[in-house]
C-alpha positions, 0 to 999 in steps of 0.5 A: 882882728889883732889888731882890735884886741891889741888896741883893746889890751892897750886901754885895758893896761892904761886905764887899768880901774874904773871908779865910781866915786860918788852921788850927789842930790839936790832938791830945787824948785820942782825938780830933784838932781843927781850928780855923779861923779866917775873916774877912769884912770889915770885922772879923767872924770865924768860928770853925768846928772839926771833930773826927775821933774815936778817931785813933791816935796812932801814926798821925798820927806815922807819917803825920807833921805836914807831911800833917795840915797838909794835909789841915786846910788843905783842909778849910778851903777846902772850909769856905768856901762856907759862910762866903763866901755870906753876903756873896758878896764879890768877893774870896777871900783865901786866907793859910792856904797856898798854891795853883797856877793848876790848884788856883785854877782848881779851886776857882773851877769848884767855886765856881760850879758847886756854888753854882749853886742858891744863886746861882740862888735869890738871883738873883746873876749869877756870869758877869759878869766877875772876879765872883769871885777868888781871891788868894793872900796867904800868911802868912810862917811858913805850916805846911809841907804834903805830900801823902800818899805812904804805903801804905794797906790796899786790903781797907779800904773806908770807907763813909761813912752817911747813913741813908737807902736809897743807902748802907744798899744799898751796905753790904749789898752789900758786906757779902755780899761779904766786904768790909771796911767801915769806917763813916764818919758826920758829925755822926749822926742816930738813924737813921744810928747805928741803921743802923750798928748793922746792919752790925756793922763795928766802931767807926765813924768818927765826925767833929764838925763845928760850924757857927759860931753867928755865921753863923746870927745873920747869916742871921736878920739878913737876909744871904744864904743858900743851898744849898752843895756839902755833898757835896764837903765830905763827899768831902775829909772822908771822903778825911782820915778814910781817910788817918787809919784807913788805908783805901785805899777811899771807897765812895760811894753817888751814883747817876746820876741827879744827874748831871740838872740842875734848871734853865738860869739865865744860860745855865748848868745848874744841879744842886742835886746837882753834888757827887754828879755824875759830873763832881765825882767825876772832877775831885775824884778827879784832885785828890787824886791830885795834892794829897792822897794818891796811894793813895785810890780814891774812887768811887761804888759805884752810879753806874751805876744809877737812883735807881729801880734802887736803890729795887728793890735796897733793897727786898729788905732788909726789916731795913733799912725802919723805920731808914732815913729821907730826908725833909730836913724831920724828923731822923727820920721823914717829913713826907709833904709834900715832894718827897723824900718823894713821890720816895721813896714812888713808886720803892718802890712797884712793888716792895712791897706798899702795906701794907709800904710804908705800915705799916714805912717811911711811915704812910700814903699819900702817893697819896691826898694831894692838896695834892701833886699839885703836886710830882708833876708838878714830879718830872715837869718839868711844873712850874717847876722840878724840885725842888731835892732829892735826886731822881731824873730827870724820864724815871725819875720817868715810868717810876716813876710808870707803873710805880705805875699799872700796879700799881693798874690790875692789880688793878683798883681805882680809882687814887688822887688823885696817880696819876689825875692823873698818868695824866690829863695825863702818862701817857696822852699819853707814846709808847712807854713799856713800851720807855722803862721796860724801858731805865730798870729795866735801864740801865747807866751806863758812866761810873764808876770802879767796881772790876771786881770791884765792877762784876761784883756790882752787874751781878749783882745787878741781874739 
């Protein structure tokens, strides 16, 4: 570990500020571009862009300049982690636009709790004090910014697609309502336009965003790496595609289970999921409130439901099994070997017969295979560290994996390798767990921003 934090303090006296200098945009053809440009010192740029497709022009006239430069200039901050973790420098120099006390105060929050698992990893303390400060240089002649005070068409709700099982329900659950759903993908997998492709929506949005190549080059060169808030990014990313197609409705698809940490490091929690929280959707819908645009009503539609929940909703959608896929390993398919893939496979299956769930979703048996047993009982807290994946909570997991053994037990045959080593050290020691189970499969989170009327049919359609 001294070692690690020598090489940290070695790149943090190096490379003492980070800039962000400034955006540019672009309207051609269809298609708006932003470029950025950010410098880490001493002299090395990034050069990262991201493109919108399919803008109208009569559009961004009525939304006007002022408003697009706004919303570039955020998403540049929100491009910043991703840059700034390579060196970790101690100053964050902002030059592109300015910033109140609330917003710094802001970004430094997201910073620390959204890098957590980055800071964890690399074993970097952040709470020592002034780790990190943002300075605010702005250029002379900066472009002037405003937010946006138009009207948006409240029957529009953007959705953005992942291609995996969270929003592929909440599409067809608004889709039964009659719901007019604009599709938003970033950068699309095979399995996401497929999963498009479904719905019959209409032209999706489509963003562009490309990863400067000199980052990359410097992560093979050994400087530092680690997860970023990518969600949050997706949240300011999905905010400017709505402005830009009139849509004044995010329908997210984070769940409640996120809100469960993975760790405590340095006496801070840390949630490799913190920007599909509850609380970043609280505090991002209040700052584009005040910084961006008053009449967007960013919410996740599932926040009230477990991971486990969803799993038992998404399995009446059988058009959507051989399509949707999660695994972080494959773009498309699943390696059967890591902890999503685990995950996946046990809250599916209570709810669908082994056959279905090994021959249209994975293609075999991820129970009979025991090099995971490991990674089973890290779902269930009783390794290191809660995997730092996408997954649902260690009390769901339980209830998922009691409800597998049930299933089994019920037909009387003999539990494979994963379950029978579950029920062995875990399962059979835990208290109460019919009571534990029923609470978890009808759990009702009331902390969301879920329209009523939205609210009513997910209520519904849990019963």
């Amino acid at each position: 570990m001294q070692n690690m934090n020598q090489t940290v303090d070695d790149f943090r006296r190096k490379h003492h500020r980070f800039y962000y200098h400034t955006y540019s945009v672009e309207y051609k053809g269809d298609s708006l571009i932003i470029d950025f440009l950010f410098e880490t010192e001493p002299k090395v740029y990034f050069t990262p862009r991201i493109v919108i497709h399919n803008v109208d022009n009569s559009m961004i006239s009525t939304i006007g300049n002022r408003v697009i430069n706004n919303l570039a200039f955020h998403l540049g901050l929100m491009e910043i982690p991703s840059y700034w973790k390579a060196t970790c420098s101690p100053e964050i120099v902002i030059k592109a636009g300015t910033l109140d006390d609330f917003q710094i105060a802001w970004w430094q929050d997201l910073l620390f709790a959204g890098m957590g698992e980055y800071f964890y990893h690399n074993r970097i303390d952040f709470t020592a004090p002034g780790f990190v400060k943002i300075i605010i240089e702005e250029k002379e002649n900066c472009e002037q910014r405003d937010t946006f005070n138009g009207r948006l068409d409240k029957e529009k709700i953007l959705v953005p697609i992942g291609g995996g099982k969270d929003s592929a329900v909440t599409c067809e659950l608004l889709k039964r309502m009659d719901k007019e759903i604009v599709c938003w993908r970033m950068n699309p997998t095979l399995s996401v336009m497929e999963q498009i492709d479904i719905f019959k929506s209409g032209e999706p949005i489509t963003v562009k965003r490309s990863i400067d190549g000199r980052l990359l080059e410097m992560n093979r060169r050994g400087y530092l790496n680690g997860h970023t808030p990518f969600s949050a990014y997706l949240a300011f990313a999905s905010v400017s595609s709505a402005i830009l197609f009139g849509c004044g409705n995010i329908a997210i698809s984070n769940e409640r289970s996120s809100n469960e940490g993975n760790v405590c490091y340095l006496g801070r929690e840390i949630n490799h999921q913190y920007s599909k929280s509850f609380d970043f959707e609280g505090k991002f819908r209040d700052y584009v409130r005040r910084y961006i645009a008053r009449d967007v009503n960013y919410f996740s539609l599932l926040r009230p439901l477990y991971e486990i929940q969803i799993a038992q909703i998404f399995s009446r959608f059988k058009h959507q099994f051989p399509i949707f896929f999660s695994c972080n390993k494959k773009q498309r398919g699943w390696c059967h070997k890591c902890p999503k893939c685990l995950f996946v496979f046990t809250i599916l299956y209570p709810f669908l017969e082994e056959g279905v769930l090994t021959k249209d979703i994975f293609s075999e048996n991820i129970f009979n295979d025991k090099d995971v047993i490991s990674l089973a009982f890290d779902l269930l807290g009783a390794g290191e560290t809660k995997p730092f994946e996408c997954v649902g909570s260690m009390e769901e997991c339980l209830v998922a994996f009691y409800l597998c053994i049930k299933k089994v037990s019920t037909g009387n045959r003999r539990l494979p390798v994963i379950l029978q080593a579950v029920n062995e050290k875990i399962v059979t020691k835990e208290q109460n767990l019919e009571e534990r189970t029923q609470r978890v499969m009808n759990g009702w989170n009331k902390d969301h921003f879920v329209p009523e009327d939205l609210e009513n049919m997910l209520k519904n359609c849990c019963k």
